[in-house]
Structure formats: structure tokens, C-alpha cells
VEXRO-67164 format. One line per field, with one value per residue (C-alpha): residue number from 1; residue in one letter; x, y, z. Coordinates in steps of 0.001 Angstrom, whole numbers, m for minus. Layout:
N
seq <- [NUM:...];
type <- [a:...];
east <- [X:...];
north <- [Y:...];
up <- [Z:...];
***
This chain:
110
seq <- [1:2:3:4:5:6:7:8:9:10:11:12:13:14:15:16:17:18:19:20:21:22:23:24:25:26:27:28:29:30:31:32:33:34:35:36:37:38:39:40:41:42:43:44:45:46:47:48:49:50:51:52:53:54:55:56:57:58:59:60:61:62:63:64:65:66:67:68:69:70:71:72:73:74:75:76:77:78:79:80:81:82:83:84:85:86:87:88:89:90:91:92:93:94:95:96:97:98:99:100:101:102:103:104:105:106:107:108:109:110];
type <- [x:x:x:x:x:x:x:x:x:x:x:x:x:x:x:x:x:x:x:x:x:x:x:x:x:x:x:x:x:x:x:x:x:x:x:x:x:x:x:x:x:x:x:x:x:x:x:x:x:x:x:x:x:x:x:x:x:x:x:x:x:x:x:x:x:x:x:x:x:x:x:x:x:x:x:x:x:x:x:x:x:x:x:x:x:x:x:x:x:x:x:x:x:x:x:x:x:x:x:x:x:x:x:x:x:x:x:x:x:x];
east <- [0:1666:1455:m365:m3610:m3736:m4144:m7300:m8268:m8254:m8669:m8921:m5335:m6511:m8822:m5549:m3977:m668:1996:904:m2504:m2788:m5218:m3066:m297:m1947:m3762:m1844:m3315:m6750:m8488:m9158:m12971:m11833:m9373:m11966:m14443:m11906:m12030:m15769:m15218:m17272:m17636:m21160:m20345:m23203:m22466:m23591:m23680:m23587:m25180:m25282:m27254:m26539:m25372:m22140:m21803:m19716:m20767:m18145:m18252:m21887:m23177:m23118:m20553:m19890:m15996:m14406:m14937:m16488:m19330:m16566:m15036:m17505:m18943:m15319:m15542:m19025:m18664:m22047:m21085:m18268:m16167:m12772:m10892:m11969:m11113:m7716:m7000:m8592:m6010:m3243:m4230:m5200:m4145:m4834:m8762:m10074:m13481:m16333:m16835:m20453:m19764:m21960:m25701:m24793:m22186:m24696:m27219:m24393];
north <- [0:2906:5979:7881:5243:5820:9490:8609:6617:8831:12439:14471:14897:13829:10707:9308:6238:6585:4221:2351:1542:m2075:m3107:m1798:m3321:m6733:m6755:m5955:m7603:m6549:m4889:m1202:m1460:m3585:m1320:1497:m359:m1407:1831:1460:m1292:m1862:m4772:m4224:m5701:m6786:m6651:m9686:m9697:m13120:m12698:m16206:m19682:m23027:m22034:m20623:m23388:m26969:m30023:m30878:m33574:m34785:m31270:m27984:m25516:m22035:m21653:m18587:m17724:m21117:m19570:m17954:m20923:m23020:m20997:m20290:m24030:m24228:m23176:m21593:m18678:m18399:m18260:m19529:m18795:m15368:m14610:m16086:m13291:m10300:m11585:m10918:m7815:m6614:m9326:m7073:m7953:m11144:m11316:m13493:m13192:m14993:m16575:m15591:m16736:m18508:m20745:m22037:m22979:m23767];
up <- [0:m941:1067:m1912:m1382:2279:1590:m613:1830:4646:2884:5766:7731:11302:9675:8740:10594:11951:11820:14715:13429:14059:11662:8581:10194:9658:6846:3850:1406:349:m2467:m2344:m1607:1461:3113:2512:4301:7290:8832:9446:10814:14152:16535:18479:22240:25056:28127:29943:34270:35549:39245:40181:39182:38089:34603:36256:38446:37918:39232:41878:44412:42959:43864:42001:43338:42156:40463:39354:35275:35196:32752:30576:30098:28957:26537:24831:24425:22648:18674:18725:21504:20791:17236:18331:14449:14353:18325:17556:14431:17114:19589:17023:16725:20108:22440:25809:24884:25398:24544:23055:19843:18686:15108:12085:11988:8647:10394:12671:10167:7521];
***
């Protein structure tokens, strides 16, 4: 990408990404209408708040106890709640976050 396209890109001076910008930094590759659609790029996030139950609870000792991140956990290991390929290419860019990331209604039904 040459530094000419990023200036058509981003046509007003304080728009523009600076050399830290971590999505340019890792993806290099794509078309022109796809790096013009990248900046408006937006992740919606819901904020869930767990305040106790069975569903965060593991069976322990034939009894359901409450564990630490227990919920978290099991839902990063179910492929409908949580999208495990795309999580892993956020994490390369922002590794600091570590969030859910629900996959694409088409992959369920797929």
C-alpha cells in the first residue's frame, strides 16, 4: 500500500492512521474497496452480568458448586457462543482484549 492510497483513503489529515494503526499493520493484502471499508469497521459488544445460578456453576463432588470464570469458560468451548478462528485473528491484533466473539448466523445454520 503505498502511502499515496492511504491518503485517498483517509482524505482528511486527522482521519488518517498513523503508523501504529494495528489493523493496517496486519492486513496488507486486500483490495481497495476492502481497506476502505476497514475503517468502518465496528464490533457491536453486550455486556452480559452473571449474578449467580446453576449455569455458572460446575458439578463438583456430585453437587453444584460455584468456580471462578467457570461460565466464561464453557462458553469459549461451545462453537455456537463463541467463534474460536476469528477470536484467535482479534487476539493478534489486540491481544490485551479477550473477549467473546459470537460466530456468524450462517455458520450455525451452515
Amino acid at each position: 500500500m503505498s502511502s499515496n492510497s492511504i491518503v485517498e483513503l483517509y482524505p482528511h489529515p486527522n482521519l488518517r492512521p498513523s503508523s501504529n494503526d494495528v489493523f493496517l499493520k496486519h492486513i496488507t493484502l486486500l483490495d481497495a474497496q476492502a481497506q476502505q471499508t476497514l475503517p468502518k469497521l465496528t464490533i457491536p459488544k453486550v455486556l452480559v452480568l452473571y449474578t449467580g445460578g446453576t449455569i455458572g456453576m460446575k458439578v463438583l463432588r456430585n453437587a453444584y458448586e460455584p468456580v471462578a470464570n467457570f461460565l466464561l469458560s464453557a462458553l469459549r468451548g461451545m462453537n455456537i457462543m463463541h467463534d474460536t478462528q476469528f477470536a484467535e485473528t482479534m487476539n493478534e491484533i489486540d491481544p490485551a482484549k479477550s473477549f467473546l466473539y459470537l460466530p456468524l448466523s450462517g455458520f450455525i445454520y451452515d
